[in-house]
C-alpha positions in Angstrom: 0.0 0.0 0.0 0.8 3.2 -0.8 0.1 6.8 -0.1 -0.4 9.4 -2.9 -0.6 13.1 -1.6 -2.3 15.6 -4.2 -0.4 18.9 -4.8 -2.3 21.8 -4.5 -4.4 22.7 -1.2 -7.2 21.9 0.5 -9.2 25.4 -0.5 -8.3 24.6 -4.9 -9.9 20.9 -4.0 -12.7 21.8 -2.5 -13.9 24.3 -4.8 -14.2 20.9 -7.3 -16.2 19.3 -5.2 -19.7 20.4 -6.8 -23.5 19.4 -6.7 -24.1 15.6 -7.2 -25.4 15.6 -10.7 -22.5 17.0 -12.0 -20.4 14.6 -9.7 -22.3 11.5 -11.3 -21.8 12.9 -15.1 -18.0 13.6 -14.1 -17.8 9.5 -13.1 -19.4 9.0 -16.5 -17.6 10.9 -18.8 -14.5 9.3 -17.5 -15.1 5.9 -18.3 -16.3 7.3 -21.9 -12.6 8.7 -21.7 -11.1 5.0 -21.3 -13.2 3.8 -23.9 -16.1 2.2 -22.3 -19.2 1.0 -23.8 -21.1 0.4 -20.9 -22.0 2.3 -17.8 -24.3 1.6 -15.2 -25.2 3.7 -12.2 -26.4 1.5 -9.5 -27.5 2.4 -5.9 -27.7 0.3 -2.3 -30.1 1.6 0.7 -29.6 0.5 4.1 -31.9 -1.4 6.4 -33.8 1.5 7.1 -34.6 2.3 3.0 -32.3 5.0 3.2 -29.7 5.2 0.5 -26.4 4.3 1.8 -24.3 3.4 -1.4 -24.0 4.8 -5.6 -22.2 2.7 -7.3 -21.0 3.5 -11.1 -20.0 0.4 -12.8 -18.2 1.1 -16.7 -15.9 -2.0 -18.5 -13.5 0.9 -20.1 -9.6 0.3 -20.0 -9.3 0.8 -16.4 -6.4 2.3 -14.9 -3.1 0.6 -14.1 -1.1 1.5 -10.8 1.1 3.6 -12.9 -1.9 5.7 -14.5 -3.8 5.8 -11.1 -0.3 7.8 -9.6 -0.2 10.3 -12.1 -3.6 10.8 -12.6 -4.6 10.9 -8.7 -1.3 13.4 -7.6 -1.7 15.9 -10.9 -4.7 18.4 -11.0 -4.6 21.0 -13.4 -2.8 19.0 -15.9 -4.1 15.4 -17.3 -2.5 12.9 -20.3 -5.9 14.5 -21.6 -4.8 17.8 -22.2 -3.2 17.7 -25.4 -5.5 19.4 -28.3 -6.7 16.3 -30.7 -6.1 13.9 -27.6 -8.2 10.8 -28.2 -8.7 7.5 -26.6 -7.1 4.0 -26.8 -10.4 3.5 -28.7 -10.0 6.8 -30.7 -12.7 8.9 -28.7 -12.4 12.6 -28.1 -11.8 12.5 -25.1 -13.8 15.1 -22.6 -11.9 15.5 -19.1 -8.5 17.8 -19.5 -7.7 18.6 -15.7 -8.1 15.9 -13.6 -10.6 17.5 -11.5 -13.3 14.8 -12.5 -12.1 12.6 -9.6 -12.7 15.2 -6.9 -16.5 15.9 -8.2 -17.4 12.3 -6.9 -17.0 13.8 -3.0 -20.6 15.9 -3.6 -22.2 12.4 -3.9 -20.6 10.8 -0.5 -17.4 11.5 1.7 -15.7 7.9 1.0 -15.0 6.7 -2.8 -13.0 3.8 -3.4 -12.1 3.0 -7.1 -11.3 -0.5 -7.8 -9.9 -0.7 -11.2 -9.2 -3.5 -13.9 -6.8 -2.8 -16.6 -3.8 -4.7 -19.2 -0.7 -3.9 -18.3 1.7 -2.2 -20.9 4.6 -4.7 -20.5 3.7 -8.3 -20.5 -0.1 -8.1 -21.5 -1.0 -8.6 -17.5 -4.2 -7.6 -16.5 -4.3 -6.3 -12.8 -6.4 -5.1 -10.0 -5.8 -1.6 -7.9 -7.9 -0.4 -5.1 -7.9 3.2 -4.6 -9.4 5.0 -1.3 -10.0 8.4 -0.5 -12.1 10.2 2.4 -13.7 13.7 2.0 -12.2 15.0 5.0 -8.7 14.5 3.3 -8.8 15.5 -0.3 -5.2 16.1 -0.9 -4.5 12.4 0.5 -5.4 9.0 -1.5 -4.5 5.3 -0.5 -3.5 3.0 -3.2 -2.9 -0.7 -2.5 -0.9 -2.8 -4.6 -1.8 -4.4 -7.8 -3.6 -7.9 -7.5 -3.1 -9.9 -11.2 -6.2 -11.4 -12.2 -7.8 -12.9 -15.7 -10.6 -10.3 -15.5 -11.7 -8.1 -18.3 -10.9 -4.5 -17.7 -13.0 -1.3 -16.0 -13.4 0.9 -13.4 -16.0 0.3 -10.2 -16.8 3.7 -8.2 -18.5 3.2 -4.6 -19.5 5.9 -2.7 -20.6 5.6 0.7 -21.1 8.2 3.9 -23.9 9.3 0.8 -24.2 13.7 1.1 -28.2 14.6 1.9 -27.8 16.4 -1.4 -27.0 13.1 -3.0 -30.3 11.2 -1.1 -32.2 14.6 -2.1 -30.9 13.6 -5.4 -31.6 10.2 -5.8 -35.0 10.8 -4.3 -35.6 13.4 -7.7 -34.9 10.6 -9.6 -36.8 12.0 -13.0 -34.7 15.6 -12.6 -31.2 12.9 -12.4 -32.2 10.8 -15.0 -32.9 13.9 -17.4 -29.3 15.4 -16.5 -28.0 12.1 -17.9 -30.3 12.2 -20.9 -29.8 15.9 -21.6 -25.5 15.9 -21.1 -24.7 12.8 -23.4 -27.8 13.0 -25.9 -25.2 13.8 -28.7 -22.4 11.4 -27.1 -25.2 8.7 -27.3 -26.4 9.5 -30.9 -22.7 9.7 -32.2 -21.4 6.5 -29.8 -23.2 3.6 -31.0 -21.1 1.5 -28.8 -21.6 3.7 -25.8 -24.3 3.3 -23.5 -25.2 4.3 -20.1 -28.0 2.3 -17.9 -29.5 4.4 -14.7 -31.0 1.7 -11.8 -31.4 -0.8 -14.0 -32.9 1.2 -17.2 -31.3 2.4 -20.1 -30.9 5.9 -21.2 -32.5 6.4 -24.8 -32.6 9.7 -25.7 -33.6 8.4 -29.3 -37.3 7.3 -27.8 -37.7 11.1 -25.9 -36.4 13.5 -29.0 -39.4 15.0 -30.5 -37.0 17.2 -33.1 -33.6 17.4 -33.2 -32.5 20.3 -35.7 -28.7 21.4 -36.3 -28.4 25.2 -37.1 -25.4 27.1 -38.9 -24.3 30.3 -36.7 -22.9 32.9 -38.7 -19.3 33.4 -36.6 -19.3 36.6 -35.0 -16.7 39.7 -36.6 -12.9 38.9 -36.1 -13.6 34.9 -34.8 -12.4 32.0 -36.5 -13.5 28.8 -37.5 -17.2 27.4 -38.0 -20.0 27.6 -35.0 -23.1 25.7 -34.8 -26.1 25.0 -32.8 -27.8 21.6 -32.0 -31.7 22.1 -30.8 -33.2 18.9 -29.6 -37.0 19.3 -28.1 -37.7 16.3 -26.1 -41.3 14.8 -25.2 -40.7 15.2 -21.8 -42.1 17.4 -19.3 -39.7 20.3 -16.9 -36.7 19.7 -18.8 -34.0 22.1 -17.1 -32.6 24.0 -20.1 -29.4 24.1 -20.6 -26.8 25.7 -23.5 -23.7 23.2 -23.6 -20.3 24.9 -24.7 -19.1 22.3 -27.5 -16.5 21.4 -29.3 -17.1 20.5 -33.0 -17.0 17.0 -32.1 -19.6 17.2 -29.1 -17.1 17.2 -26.1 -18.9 19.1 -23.3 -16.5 22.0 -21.7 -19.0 23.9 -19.9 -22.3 25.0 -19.3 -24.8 28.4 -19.8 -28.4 29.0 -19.1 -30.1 29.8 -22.2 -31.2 33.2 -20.8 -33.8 32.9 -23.2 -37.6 32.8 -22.6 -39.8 30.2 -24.1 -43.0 29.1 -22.8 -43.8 25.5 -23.3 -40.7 24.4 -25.2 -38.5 21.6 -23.8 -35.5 22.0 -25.0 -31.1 21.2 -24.6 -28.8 23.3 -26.8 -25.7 22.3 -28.0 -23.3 25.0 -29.1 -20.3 24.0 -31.0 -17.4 25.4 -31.7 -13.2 24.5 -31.5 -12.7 27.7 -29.6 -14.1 27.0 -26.2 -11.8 26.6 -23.6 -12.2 23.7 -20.7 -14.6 25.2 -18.0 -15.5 27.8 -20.0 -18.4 28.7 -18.0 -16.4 30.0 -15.6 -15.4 32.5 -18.5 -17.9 33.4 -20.2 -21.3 34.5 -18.3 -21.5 38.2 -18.8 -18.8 38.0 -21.3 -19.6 39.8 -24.9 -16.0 41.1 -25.7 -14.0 37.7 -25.8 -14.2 35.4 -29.0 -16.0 33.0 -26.7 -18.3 35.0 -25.7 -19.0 36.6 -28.9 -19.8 33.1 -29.9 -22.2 32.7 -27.3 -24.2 35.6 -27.8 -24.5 34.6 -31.4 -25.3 31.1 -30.3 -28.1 32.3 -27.9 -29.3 34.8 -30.5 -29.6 32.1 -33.2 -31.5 29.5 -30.7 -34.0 32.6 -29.6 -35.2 32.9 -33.1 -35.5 29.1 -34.0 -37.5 28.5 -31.0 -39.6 31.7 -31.6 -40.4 30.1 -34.7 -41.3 26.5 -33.5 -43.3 28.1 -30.6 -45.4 29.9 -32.9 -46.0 26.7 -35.3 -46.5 24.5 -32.4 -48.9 26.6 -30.8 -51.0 27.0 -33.9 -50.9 23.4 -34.6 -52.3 22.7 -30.7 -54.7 25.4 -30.6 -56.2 24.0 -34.3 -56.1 20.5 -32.8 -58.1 21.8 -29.5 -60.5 23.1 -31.7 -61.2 20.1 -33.7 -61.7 18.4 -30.8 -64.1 20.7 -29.4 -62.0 21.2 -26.2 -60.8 24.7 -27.1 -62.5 27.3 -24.7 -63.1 30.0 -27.1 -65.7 30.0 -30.3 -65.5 31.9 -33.3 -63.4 35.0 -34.2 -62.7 38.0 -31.7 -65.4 40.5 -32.0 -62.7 43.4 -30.6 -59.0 44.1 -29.9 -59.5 42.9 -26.3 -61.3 39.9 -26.9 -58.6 39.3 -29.3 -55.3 40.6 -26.9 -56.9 37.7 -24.8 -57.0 34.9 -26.7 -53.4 35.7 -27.8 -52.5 35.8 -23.8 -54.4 33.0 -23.1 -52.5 31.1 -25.2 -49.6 31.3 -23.9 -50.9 30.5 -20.7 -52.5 27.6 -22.0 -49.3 26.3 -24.1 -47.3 26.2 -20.4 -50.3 23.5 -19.1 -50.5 22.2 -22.7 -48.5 18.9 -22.0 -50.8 18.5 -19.0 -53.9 19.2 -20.4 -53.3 16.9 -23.3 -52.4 13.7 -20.7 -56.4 13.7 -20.3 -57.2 11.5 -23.2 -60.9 12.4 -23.0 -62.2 15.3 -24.5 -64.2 16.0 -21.6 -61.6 16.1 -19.1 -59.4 18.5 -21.7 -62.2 20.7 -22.2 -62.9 21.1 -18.4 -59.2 21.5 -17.8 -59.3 24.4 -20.3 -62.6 26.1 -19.3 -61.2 26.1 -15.4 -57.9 27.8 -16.8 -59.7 30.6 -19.1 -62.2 31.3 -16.3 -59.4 31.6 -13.5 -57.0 33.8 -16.1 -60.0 36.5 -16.8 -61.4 36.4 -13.4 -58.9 35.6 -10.7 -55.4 36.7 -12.3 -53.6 36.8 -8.6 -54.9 33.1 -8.6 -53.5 31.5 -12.0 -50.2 31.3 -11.2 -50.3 29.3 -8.3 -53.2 27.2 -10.0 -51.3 26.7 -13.1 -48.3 25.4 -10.5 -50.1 22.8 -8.6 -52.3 21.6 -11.8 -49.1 21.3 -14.2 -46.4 21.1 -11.6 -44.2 23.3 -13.6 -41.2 23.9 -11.7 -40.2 27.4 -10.1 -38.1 28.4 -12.9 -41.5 27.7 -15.6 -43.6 29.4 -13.0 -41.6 32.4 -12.9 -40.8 32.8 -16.5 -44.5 32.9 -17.2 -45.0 35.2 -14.6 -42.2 37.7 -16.0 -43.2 36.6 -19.8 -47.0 38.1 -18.6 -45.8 41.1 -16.6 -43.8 43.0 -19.6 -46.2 42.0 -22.3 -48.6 44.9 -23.1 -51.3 42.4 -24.4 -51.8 41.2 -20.2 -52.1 45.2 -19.3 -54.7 45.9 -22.2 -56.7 42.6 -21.1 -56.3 44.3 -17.4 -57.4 47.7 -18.8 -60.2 46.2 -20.4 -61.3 44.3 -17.9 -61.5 46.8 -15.3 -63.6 49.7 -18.0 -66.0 46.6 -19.1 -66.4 46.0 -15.5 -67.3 49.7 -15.0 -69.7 50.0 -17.9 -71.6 47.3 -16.5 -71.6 48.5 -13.0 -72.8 52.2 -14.5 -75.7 50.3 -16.7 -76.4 48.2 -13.7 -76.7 51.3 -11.3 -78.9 52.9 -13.7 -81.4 50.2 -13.6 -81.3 49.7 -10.2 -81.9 54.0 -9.1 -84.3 54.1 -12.2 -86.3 51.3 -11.9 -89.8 51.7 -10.0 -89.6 48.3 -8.4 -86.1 48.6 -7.3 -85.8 52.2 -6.6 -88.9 51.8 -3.5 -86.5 49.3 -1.9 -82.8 50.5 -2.3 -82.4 51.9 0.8 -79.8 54.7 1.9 -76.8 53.6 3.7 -77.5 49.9 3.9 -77.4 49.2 0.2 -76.9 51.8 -2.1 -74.4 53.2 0.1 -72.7 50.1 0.9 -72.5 49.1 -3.0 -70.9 52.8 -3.7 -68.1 52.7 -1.0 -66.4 50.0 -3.5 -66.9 51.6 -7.0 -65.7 55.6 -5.5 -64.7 56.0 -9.2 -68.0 57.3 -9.9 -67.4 59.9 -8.4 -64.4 61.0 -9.8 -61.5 59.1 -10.9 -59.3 61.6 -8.7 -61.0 59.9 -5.2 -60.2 57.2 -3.1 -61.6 55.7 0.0 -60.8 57.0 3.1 -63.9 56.4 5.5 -67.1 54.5 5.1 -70.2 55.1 7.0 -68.0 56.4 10.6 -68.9 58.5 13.1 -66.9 61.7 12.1 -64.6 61.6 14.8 -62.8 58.9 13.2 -62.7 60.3 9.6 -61.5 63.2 11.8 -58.5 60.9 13.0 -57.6 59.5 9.7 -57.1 63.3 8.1 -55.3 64.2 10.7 -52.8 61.4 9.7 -53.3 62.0 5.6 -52.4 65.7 6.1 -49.0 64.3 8.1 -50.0 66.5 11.4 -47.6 64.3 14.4 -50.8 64.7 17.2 -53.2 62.9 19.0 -57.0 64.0 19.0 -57.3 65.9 22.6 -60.4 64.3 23.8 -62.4 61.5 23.0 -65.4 64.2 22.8 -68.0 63.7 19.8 -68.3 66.1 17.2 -71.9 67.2 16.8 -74.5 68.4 14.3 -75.8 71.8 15.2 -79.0 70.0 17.1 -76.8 67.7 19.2 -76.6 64.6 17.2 -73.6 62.7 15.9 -72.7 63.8 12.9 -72.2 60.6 10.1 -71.2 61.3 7.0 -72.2 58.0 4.4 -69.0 58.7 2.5 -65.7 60.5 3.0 -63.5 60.2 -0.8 -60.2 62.2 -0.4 -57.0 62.9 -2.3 -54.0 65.0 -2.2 -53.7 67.5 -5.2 -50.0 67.0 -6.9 -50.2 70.6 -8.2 -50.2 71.9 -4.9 -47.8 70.8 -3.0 -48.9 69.5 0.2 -52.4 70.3 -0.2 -55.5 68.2 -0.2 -58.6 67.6 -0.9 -61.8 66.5 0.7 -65.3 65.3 -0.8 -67.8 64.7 1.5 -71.0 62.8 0.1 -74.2 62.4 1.5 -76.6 59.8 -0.5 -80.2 60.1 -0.2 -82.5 56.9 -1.3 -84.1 56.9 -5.1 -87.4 57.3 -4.5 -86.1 60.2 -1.9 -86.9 63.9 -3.6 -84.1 66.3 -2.2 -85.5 69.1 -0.1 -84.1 72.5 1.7 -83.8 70.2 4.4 -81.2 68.0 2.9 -79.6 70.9 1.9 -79.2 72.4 5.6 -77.9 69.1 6.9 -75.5 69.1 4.1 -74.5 72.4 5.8 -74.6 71.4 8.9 -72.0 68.6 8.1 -69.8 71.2 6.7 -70.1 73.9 9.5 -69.5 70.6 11.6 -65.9 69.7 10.1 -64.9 73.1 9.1 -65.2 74.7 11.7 -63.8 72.3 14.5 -60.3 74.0 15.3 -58.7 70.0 14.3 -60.0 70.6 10.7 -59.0 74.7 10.4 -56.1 74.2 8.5 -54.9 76.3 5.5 -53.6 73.6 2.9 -57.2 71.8 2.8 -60.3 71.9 1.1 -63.3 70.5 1.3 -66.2 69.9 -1.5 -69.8 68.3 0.4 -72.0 66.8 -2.5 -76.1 66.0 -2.0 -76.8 63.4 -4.6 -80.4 62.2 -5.4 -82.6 61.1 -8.1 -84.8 64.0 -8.0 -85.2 67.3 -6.3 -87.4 69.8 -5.7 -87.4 73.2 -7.4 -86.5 75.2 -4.9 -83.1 73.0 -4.7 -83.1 73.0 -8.3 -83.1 76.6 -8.7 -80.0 76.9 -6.1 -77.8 75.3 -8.5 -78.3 77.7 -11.0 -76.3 80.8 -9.7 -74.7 83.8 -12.0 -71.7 83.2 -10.3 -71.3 80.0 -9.6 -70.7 76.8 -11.6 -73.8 75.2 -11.8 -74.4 72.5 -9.4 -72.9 74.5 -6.5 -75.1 76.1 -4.1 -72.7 77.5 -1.8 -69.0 78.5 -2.1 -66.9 79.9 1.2 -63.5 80.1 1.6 -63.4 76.5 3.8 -65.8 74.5 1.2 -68.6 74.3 -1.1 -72.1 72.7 -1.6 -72.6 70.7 -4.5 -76.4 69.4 -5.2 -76.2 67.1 -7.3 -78.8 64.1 -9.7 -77.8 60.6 -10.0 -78.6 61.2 -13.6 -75.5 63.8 -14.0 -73.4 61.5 -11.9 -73.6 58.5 -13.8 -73.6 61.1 -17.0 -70.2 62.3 -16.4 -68.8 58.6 -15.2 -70.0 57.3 -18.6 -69.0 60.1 -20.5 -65.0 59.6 -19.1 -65.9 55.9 -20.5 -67.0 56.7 -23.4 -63.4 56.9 -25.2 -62.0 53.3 -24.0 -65.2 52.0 -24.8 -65.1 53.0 -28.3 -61.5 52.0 -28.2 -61.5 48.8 -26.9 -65.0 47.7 -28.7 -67.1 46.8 -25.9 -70.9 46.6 -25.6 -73.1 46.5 -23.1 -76.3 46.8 -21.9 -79.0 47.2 -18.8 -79.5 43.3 -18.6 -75.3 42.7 -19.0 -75.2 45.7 -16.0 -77.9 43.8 -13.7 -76.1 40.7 -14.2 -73.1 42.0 -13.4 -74.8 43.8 -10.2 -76.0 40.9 -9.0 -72.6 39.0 -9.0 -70.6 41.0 -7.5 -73.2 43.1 -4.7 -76.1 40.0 -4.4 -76.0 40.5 -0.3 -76.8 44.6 -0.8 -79.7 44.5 -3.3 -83.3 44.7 -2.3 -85.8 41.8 -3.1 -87.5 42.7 -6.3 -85.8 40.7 -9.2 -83.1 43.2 -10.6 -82.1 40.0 -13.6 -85.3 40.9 -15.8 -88.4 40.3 -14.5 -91.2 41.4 -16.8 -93.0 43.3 -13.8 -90.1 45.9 -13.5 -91.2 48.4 -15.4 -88.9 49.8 -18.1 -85.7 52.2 -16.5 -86.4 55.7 -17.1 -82.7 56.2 -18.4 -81.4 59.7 -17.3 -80.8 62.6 -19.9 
């Protein structure tokens, strides 16, 4: 026995001690190095089920005690190294350091190699056993040669197994399409090599749905030819990968694609002499190098082949959908939304296509579909996390979607038109329900009408937000205390009352700051009255008295405010009507101070202006609706606030008396 100490230090050896995948590839490539033409991977649990032991078994040319002393004290430098180096056998050979070794500690902390190979003097064929421990990287054991009449090869055995490893091993789909995805060109090339993985063997030929080799125009100022090998596979998840080539498929590094595809599975294979070993290590972020002036190409040339494949693919599986009936959407687009969704849709549904089309019945396809439209136009926050759990994309697909549907202008159109559709409705809808005779007797003041309103402020104004709804005025007295910044606390817990002693409740309180005044705001009070209310002088003077109320409390005199209190009915009588109409006021105002104003104000002229602001997109975007679409809609979305009378249709609501 003898002792072989490596020489470079710990901190160098360690850094080549990566994940396990790449560890069980390393084992793998270097018995295609001694010319194998068989590998198996092979794994022992303990007593417990819990793996205890990979085992990679190759009949390559093995490794005499001579080889295994050079090759176990030399890193950096290998018998590979040499450019054109090629096998016994005449294979290309892939390692060139003699790190490969060291990248079989990520899987365990003990590997013994136990090697088989024909001596070069006297045609004796002889056994080594080498050991090495983890904790000791730099040291290896190697015992002395035992002649035997075996064939030749290499056994690895790796014990004290890494919980990355097990973790590995457990994923045994994500090791299995490492494998498959590394050596798919080393396979198809190799007829004499093969690799078997717990008992199966790897076939990429039976997973390949295309395979399609692409001339890259070399980059200014680089020599020699570049090309790219696409090959799609029928599998699900694939992790993408861009392999740095040489032109006769040795592997020296690694990229992501950086490239976006939704749907596609996909390995790319980028060829070309130039590439040094571990160039990954050189070339992410690098443009300026030949390398990575070849890689930019390279990525360039596979964004635009699988552009055009998506494009074909997804036309040919949403025709396919259709002829079987499946497809969630009928006939053509009748706007630019309808159409910007469709487009978007698809996407989304080419990302759960593979899924959707593992349910053989039609049926099942069609309900799978139908459940994704409805969640991507009605519940948006909600698809993602759907689409995760019903395809089980992995993170990566998740997110790419995510970021894919985030810059793409045809998601904030569908957005846009969603919310101005929803609008129309909820203005046709509103109509109905304050014009209505049926309806308008029953649609009380603050406990529906009120209650639908404090959702949909817009009406309003597009300028106003929420800020209180239905609280006693103290409160909406705290929160602008804290929108106008002021650091104090309220000095009593007193009430603020009406002029006759009672509490004074506003039904809505819409506020925003005004950008063109700096650190001004201002305040719209409304006060809703029921429809079948007619507003009187009274309504008016307790619309005063809410502003004298406010305005004048000392926590409310402050000079960068403003306040605007609106009385809005169906109807009025004249003597309110002809207070809006003042020579020198706008109309609609009824009184104008230096603290606020009165507004008086219909339902009619409300809605007028809030459909009038509409009117534009509408046009734009194509949209139609109408008083039945608007009651529908009003139903759906406030069902618990309407009154009894049947707001869907019924024949004994007499037709809305639509305002001017």
């Amino acid at each position: 026995m003898s002792e072989i100490v490596v020489a470079p230090g710990t901190t160098m050896l360690e850094g080549l001690v990566k994940n396990p995948q790449i560890g069980l590839c390393e084992l793998v490539w270097n018995a295609f190095d001694e010319d194998a033409t068989t590998v198996s991977i092979e794994v022992e649990n303990s007593e417990f089920g819990v793996l205890a032991l990979v085992r990679v078994v190759d009949n390559g040319s093995g490794m005499t005690r001579r080889r295994a002393e050079d090759a176990f004290s030399l890193v950096g430098d290998s018998w590979k190294r040499m450019p054109g180096t090629k096998s016994a056998g005449g294979r290309s050979v892939h390692g060139k350091h003699g790190r490969g070794r060291f990248a079989a500690f990520a899987l365990g902390g003990a590997v013994n190699w136990e090697s088989t190979a024909r001596e070069v003097e006297g045609d004796e064929v002889t056994t080594i056993r080498i050991e090495g421990r983890r904790e000791q990287l730099r040291r290896f054991e190697i015992n002395d040669a035992v002649t035997i009449g075996a064939g030749t090869g290499t056994t690895v055995e790796i014990g004290a197994v890494t919980d990355a490893a097990i973790a590995a091993f457990e994923e045994r789909t994500a090791l299995h399409q490492r494998l498959l995805t590394e050596f798919a060109l080393h396979l198809d090339r190799h007829s004499d090599f093969e690799i078997e993985f717990l008992g199966k063997q790897i076939d990429p030929g039976a997973l390949i749905a295309t395979k399609k080799v692409i001339k890259v125009a070399p980059p200014d100022h680089v020599e020699g030819p570049v090309s790219l090998t696409v090959i799609e596979w029928n599998l699900s998840d694939v992790e993408r990968r861009l392999y740095l080539c040489k032109e006769d498929g040795t592997v020296a590094g690694e990229l992501p694609p950086a490239i976006q595809a939704v749907g596609a599975e996909f390995s790319a294979y980028l060829a070309w002499d130039g590439f040094p070993h571990d160039a990954e290590l050189l070339l992410e972020g690098d443009t300026e190098s030949p390398a990575g002036k070849v890689v930019e190409a390279g990525r360039a040339a596979l964004r635009k082949y699988l552009t055009g494949t998506g494009r074909r693919r997804e036309a040919a599986t949403i025709e396919r959908w259709r002829k079987e009936g499946v497809y969630p959407y009928s006939g053509e687009p009748k706007s630019e939304v309808e159409k910007a969704t469709r487009q978007t849709f698809n996407v989304v549904a080419m990302a759960a296509s593979r899924t959707v089309d593992e349910a053989k019945s039609p049926p099942s396809k069609a309900m799978a579909l139908s459940l994704l439209k409805e969640t991507f136009e009605n519940d948006p926050e909600a698809l993602l996390p759907i689409l995760k759990q019903f395809t089980k994309l992995s993170n990566a697909r998740i997110i790419e979607l995510s970021d894919l549907l985030e810059r793409t202008t045809l998601t904030h159109l569908i957005s846009m038109g969603r919310e101005v559709a929803d609008r129309i409705d909820f203005i046709h809808g509103l109509n109905a329900l304050l014009f209505d005779r049926m309806t308008k007797k029953k649609l009380l003041e603050r406990k529906q009408l009120h209650r639908i309103l404090a959702n949909e402020t817009w009406v309003f104004g597009e300028e106003w937000s929420l800020t209180g709804d239905d609280e006693r005025l103290q409160e909406v007295l705290r929160k602008y205390l804290k929108k106008l910044g002021l650091d104090v606390e309220l000095a009593d817990n007193a009430p603020i009352v009406r002029e006759d002693g009672r509490d004074a409740i506003p039904d809505l309180v819409l506020g925003r700051r005004l950008e063109t005044r700096e650190n001004h705001y201002a305040h719209l009070v409304v006060e809703l009255k029921r429809p079948n209310h007619r507003l009187t002088d009274d309504d008016v003077s307790q619309l005063r008295s809410y502003a004298s109320a406010i305005t004048n409390d000392e926590r409310f005199d402050q000079p960068n405010s403003s306040w605007e209190f609106w009385l809005v009915g169906n109807e009025m009588k004249n003597e309110v009507d002809e207070q809006r109409a003042q020579d020198n006021l706008p109309f609609g105002v009824v009184q104008s101070s230096r603290k606020y104003k009165l507004v008086v104000r219909t339902w009619a002229e409300v809605l007028g202006d809030a459909d009038h602001r509409l009117k534009f997109v509408q046009k734009s975007l194509q949209y139609e609706s109408n008083r039945d679409s608007g009651l529908a809609s009003m139903r759906k979305k406030y069902q618990e606030f309407l009154p009894d009378a049947d707001v869907a249709g019924d024949d004994s609501i007499a037709e809305s008396q639509q305002p001017a």
